[in-house]
FILOZA-421028 format. One record per residue: chain; x, y, z of N, C-alpha, C in turn. Coordinates in Angstrom, 2 decimals. Layout:
% residues N
+-------+---------+---------+---------+---------+---------+---------+---------+---------+---------+
! kette !     nxx !     nyy !     nzz !    caxx !    cayy !    cazz !     cxx !     cyy !     czz !
+-------+---------+---------+---------+---------+---------+---------+---------+---------+---------+
!     A !       X !       Y !       Z !       X !       Y !       Z !       X !       Y !       Z !
...
+-------+---------+---------+---------+---------+---------+---------+---------+---------+---------+
***
This chain:
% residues 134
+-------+---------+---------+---------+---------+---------+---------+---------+---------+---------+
! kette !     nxx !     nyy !     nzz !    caxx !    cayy !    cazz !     cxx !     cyy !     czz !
+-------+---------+---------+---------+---------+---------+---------+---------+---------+---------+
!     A !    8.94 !   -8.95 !   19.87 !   10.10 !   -8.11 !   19.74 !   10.33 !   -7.78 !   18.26 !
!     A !   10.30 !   -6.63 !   17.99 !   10.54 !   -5.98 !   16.36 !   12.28 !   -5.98 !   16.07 !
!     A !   12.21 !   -6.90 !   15.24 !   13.63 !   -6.90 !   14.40 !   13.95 !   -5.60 !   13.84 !
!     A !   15.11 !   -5.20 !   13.86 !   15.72 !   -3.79 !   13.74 !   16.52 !   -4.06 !   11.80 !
!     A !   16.37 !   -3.69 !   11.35 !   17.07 !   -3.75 !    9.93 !   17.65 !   -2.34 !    9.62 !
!     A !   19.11 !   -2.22 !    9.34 !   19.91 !   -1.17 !    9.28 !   19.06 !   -0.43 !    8.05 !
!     A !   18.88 !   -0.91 !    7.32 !   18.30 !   -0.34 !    6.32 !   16.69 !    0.64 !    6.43 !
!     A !   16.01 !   -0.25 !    7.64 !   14.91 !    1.04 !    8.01 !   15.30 !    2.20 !    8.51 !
!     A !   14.18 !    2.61 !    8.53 !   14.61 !    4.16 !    9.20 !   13.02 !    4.16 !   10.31 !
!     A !   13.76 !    4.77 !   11.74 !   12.60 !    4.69 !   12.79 !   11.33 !    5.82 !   11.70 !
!     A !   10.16 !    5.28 !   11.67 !    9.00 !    6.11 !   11.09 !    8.53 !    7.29 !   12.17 !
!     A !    8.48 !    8.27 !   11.87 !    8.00 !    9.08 !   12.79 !    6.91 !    9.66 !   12.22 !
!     A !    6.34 !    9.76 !   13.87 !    4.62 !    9.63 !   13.51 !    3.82 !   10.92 !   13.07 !
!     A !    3.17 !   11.05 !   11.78 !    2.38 !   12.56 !   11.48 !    1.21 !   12.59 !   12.75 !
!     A !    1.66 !   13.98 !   12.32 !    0.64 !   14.95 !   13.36 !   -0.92 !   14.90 !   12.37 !
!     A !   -1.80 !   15.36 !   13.29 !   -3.29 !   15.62 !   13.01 !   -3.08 !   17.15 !   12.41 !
!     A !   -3.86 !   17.57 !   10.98 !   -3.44 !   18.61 !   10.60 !   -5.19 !   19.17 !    9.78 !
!     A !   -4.95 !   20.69 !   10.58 !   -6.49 !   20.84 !   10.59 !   -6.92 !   21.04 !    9.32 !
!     A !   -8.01 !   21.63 !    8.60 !   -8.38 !   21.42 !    7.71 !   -7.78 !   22.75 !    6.47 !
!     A !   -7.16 !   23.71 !    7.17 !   -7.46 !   24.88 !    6.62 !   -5.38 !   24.90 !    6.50 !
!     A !   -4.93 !   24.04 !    7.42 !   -3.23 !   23.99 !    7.12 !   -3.68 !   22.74 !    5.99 !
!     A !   -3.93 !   21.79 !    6.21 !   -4.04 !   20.91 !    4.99 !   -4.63 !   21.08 !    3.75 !
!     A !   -5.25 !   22.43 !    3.22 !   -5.34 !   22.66 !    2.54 !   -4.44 !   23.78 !    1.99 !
!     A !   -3.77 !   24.51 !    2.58 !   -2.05 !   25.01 !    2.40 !   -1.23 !   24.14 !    1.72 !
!     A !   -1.50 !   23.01 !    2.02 !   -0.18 !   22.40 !    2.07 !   -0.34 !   21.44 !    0.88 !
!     A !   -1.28 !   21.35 !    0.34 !   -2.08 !   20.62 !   -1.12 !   -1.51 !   21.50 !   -1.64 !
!     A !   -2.55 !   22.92 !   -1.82 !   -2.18 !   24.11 !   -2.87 !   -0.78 !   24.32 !   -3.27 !
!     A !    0.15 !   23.87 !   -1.81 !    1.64 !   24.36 !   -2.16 !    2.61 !   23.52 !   -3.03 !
!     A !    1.84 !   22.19 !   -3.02 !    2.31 !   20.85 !   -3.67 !    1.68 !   20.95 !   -4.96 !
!     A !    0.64 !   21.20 !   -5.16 !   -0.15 !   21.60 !   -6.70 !    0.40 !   22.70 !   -6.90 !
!     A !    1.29 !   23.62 !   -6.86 !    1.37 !   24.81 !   -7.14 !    2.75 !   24.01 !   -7.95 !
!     A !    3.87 !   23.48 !   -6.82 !    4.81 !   23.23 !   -7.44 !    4.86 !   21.88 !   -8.90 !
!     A !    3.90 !   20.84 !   -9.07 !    3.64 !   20.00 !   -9.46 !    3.13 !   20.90 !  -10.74 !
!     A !    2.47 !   21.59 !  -10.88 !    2.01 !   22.75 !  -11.99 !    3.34 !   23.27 !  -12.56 !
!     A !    3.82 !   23.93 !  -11.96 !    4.73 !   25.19 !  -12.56 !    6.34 !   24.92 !  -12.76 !
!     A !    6.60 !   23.53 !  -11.98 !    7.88 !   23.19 !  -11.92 !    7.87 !   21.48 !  -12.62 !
!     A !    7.55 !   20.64 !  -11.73 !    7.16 !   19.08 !  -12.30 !    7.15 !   19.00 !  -13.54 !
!     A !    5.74 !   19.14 !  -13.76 !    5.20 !   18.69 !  -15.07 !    5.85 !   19.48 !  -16.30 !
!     A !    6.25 !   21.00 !  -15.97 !    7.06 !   21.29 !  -17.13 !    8.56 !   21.02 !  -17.76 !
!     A !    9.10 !   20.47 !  -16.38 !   10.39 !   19.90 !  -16.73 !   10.38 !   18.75 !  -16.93 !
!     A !    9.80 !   17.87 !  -15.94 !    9.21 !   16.42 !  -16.35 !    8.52 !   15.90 !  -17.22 !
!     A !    7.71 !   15.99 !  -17.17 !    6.65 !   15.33 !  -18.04 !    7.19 !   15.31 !  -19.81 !
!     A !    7.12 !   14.71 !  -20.02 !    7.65 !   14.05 !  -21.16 !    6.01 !   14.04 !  -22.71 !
!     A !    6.33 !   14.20 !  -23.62 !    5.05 !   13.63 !  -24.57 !    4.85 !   12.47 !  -24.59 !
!     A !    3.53 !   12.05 !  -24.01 !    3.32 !   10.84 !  -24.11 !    3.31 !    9.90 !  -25.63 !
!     A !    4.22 !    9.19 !  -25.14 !    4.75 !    8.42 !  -26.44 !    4.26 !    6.61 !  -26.26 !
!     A !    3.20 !    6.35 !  -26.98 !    2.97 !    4.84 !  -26.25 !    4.25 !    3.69 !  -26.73 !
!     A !    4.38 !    2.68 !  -25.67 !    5.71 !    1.91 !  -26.36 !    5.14 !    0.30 !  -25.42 !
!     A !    5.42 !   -0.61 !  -25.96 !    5.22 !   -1.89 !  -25.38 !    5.98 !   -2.45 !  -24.05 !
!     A !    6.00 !   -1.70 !  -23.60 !    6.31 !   -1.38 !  -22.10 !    5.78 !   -0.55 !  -21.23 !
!     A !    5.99 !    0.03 !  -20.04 !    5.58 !    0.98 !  -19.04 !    5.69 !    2.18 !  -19.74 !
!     A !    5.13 !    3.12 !  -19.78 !    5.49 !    4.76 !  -20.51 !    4.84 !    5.58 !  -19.49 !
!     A !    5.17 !    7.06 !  -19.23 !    4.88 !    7.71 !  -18.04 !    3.94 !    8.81 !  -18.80 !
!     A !    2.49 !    8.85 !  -18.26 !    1.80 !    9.86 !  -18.77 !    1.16 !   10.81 !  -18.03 !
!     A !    1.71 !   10.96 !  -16.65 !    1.49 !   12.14 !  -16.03 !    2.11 !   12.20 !  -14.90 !
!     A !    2.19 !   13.42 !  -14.00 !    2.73 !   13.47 !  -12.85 !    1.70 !   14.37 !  -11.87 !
!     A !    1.39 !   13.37 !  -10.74 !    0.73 !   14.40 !   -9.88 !    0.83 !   13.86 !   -8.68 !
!     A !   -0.55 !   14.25 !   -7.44 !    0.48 !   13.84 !   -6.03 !   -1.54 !   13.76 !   -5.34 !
!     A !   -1.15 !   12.89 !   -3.75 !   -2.53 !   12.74 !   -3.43 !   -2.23 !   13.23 !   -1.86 !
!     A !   -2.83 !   13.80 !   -1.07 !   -3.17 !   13.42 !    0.34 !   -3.54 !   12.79 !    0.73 !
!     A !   -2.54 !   11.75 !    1.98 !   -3.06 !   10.67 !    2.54 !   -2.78 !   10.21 !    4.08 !
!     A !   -3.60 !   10.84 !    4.96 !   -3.21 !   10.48 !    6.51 !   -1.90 !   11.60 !    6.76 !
!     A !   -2.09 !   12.86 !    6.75 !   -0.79 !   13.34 !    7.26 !    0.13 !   12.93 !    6.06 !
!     A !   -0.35 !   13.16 !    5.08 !    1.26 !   12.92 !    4.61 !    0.64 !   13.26 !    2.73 !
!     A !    1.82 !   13.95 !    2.21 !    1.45 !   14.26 !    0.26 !    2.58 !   13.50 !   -0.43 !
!     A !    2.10 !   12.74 !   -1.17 !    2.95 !   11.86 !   -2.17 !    2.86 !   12.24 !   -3.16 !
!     A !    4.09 !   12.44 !   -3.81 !    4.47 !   12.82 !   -5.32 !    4.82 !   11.58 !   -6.47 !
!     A !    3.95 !   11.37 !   -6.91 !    3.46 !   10.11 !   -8.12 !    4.07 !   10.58 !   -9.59 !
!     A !    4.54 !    9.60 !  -10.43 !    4.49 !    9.54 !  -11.53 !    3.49 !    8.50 !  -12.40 !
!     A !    2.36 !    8.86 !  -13.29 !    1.48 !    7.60 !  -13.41 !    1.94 !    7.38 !  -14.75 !
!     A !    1.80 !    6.00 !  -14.46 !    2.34 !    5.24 !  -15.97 !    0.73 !    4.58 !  -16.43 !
!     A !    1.28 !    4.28 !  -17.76 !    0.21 !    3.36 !  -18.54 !    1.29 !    2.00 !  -18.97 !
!     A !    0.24 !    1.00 !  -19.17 !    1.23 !   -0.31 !  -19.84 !    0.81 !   -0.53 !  -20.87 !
!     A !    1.70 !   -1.07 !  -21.73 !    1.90 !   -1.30 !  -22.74 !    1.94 !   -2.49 !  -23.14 !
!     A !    2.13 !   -2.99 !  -22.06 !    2.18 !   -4.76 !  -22.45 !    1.03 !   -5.55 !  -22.87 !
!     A !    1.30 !   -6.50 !  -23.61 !    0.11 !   -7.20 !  -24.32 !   -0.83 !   -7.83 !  -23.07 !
!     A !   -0.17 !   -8.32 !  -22.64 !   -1.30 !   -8.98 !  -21.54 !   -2.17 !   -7.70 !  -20.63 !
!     A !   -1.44 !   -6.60 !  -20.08 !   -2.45 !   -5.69 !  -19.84 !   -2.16 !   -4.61 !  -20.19 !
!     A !   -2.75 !   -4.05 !  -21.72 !   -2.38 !   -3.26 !  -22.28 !   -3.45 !   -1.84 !  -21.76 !
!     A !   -2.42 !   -0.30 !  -21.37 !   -3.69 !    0.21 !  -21.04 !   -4.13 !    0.66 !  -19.88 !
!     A !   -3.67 !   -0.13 !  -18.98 !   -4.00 !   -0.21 !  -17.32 !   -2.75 !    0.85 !  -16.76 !
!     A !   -3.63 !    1.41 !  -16.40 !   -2.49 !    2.50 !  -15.49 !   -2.50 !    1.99 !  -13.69 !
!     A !   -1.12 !    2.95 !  -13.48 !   -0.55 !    2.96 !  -12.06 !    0.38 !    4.04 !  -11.83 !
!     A !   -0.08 !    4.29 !  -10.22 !    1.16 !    5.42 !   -9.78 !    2.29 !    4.80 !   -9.51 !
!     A !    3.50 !    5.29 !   -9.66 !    4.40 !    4.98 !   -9.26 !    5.18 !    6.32 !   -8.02 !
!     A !    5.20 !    6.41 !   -6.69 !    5.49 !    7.54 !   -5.98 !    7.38 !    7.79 !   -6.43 !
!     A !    7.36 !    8.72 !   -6.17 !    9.19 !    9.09 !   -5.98 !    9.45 !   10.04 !   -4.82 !
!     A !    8.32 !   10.73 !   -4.34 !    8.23 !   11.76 !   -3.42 !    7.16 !   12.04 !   -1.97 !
!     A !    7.73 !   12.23 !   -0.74 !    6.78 !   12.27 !    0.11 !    7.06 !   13.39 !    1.02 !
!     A !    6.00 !   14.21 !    1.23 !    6.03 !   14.84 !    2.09 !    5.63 !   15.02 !    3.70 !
!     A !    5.86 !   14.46 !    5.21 !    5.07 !   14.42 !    6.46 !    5.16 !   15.23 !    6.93 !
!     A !    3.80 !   15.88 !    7.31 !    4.00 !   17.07 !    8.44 !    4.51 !   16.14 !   10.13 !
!     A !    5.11 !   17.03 !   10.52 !    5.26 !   16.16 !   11.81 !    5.40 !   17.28 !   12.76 !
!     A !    4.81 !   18.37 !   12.55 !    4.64 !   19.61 !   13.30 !    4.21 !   20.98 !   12.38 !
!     A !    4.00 !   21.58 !   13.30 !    3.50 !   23.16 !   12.70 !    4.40 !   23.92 !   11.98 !
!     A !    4.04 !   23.36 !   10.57 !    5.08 !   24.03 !    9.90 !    6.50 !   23.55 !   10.06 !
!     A !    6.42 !   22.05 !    9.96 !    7.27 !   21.25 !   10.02 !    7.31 !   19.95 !    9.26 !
!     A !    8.33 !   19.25 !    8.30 !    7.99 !   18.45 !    7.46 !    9.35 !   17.33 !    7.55 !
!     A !    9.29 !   16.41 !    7.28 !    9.92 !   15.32 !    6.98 !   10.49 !   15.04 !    5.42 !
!     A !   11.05 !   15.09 !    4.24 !   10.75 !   14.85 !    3.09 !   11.46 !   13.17 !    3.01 !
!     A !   10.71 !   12.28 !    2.12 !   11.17 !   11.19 !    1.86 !   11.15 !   10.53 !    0.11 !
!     A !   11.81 !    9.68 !   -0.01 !   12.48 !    9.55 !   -1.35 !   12.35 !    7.90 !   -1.39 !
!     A !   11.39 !    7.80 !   -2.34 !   10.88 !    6.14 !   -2.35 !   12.69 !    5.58 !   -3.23 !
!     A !   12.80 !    4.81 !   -2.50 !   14.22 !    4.00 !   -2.67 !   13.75 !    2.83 !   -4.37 !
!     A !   14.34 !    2.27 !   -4.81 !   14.39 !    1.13 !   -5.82 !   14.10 !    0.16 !   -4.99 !
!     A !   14.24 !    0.03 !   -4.19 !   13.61 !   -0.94 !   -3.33 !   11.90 !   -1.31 !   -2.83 !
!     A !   11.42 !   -0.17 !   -3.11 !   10.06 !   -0.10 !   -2.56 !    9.87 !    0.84 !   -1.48 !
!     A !   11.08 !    1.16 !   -0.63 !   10.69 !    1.73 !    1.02 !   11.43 !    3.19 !    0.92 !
!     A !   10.56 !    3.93 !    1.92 !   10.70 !    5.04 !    1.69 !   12.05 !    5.32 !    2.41 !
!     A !   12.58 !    6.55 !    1.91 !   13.82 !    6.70 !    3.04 !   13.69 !    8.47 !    3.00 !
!     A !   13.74 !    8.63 !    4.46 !   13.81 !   10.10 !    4.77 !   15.13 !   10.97 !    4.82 !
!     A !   14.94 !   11.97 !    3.71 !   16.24 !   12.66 !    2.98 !   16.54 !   13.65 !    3.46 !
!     A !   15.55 !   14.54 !    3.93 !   15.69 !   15.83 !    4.82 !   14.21 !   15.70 !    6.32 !
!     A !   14.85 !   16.48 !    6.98 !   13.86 !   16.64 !    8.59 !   13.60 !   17.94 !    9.23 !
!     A !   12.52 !   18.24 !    9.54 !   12.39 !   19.23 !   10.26 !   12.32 !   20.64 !    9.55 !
!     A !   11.78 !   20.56 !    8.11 !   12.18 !   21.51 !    7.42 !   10.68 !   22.18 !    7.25 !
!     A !   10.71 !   23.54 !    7.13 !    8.97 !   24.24 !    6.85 !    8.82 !   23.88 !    5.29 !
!     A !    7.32 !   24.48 !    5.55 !    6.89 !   24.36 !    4.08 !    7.46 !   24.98 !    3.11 !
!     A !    8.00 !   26.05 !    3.02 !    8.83 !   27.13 !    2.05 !    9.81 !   25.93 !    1.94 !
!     A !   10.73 !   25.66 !    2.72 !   12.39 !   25.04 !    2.61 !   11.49 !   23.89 !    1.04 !
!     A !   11.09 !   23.20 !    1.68 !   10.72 !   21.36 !    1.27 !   10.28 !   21.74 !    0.19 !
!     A !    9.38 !   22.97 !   -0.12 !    9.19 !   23.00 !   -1.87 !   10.46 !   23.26 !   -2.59 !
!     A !   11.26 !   24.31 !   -1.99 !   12.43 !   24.52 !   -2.59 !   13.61 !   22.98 !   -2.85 !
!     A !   13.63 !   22.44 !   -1.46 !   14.12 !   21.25 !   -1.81 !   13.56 !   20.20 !   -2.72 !
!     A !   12.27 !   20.41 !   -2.91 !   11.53 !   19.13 !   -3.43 !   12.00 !   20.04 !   -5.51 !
!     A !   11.90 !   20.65 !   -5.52 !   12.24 !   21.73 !   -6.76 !   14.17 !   21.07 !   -6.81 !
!     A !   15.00 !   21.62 !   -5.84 !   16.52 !   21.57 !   -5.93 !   16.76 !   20.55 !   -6.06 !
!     A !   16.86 !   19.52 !   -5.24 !   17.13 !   18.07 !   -5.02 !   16.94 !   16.84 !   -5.64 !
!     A !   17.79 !   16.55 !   -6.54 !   17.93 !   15.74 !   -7.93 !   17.02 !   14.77 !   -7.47 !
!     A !   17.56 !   13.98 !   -6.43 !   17.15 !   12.85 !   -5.93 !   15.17 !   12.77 !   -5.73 !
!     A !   14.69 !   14.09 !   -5.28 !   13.48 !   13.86 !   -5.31 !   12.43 !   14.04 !   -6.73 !
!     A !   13.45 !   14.05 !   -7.61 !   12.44 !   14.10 !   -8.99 !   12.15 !   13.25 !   -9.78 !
!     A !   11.07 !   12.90 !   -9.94 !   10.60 !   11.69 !  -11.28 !   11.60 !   11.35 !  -12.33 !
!     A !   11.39 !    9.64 !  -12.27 !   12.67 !    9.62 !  -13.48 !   12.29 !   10.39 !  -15.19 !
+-------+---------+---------+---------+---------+---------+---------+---------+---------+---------+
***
């Protein structure tokens, strides 16, 4: 029996997405990650003895595009070593249908908008404070 925690959210399951919509739907995420992201975001990389953020980009994975910020460390013990850190997700969960989700401080994702096409979710993923890199 699966314990229920107020704090999840039921996962709903991506669709199979053929090769020629999943490549739509990259281009439309690289399009915005190009022209919007990285020019408002992205910061000069400045190295500091801590985490510092030196790029922003996003991967396809199983039905689903994550929007990453990658850091480098700074710290003496592993100075150098990079990692993504996500803030953004996109699921198809139909034709021309998307889920958007917003990685919490917590670790877990939480779904912010539903059921929205591809046009809406770039615009939201662009509008919506909450889905942008710190």
């Amino acid at each position: 029996m699966a314990v229920t925690r107020p704090w999840d959210q039921t996962r709903r399951p991506t669709r199979a997405v053929s090769g020629a919509e999943k490549q739509a739907i990259i281009a439309a995420c690289e399009r915005l990650i190009a022209d919007y992201l990285k020019p408002r975001f992205q910061r000069k990389i400045t190295p500091t003895q801590f985490n510092y953020p030196i790029d922003i980009g996003g991967a396809w994975s199983g039905g689903r595009y994550r929007f990453f910020q990658r850091y480098r460390s700074g710290f003496e013990e592993n100075r150098g070593q990079e990692f993504n850190a996500p803030f953004a997700r996109l699921d198809c969960i139909g034709p021309d249908s998307f889920d958007i989700y917003w990685m919490r401080g917590t670790g877990r994702w939480w779904r912010v908008h539903s059921g929205v096409t591809l046009a809406e979710a770039m615009r939201l993923l662009e509008m919506d404070e909450l889905l942008h890199p710190d």
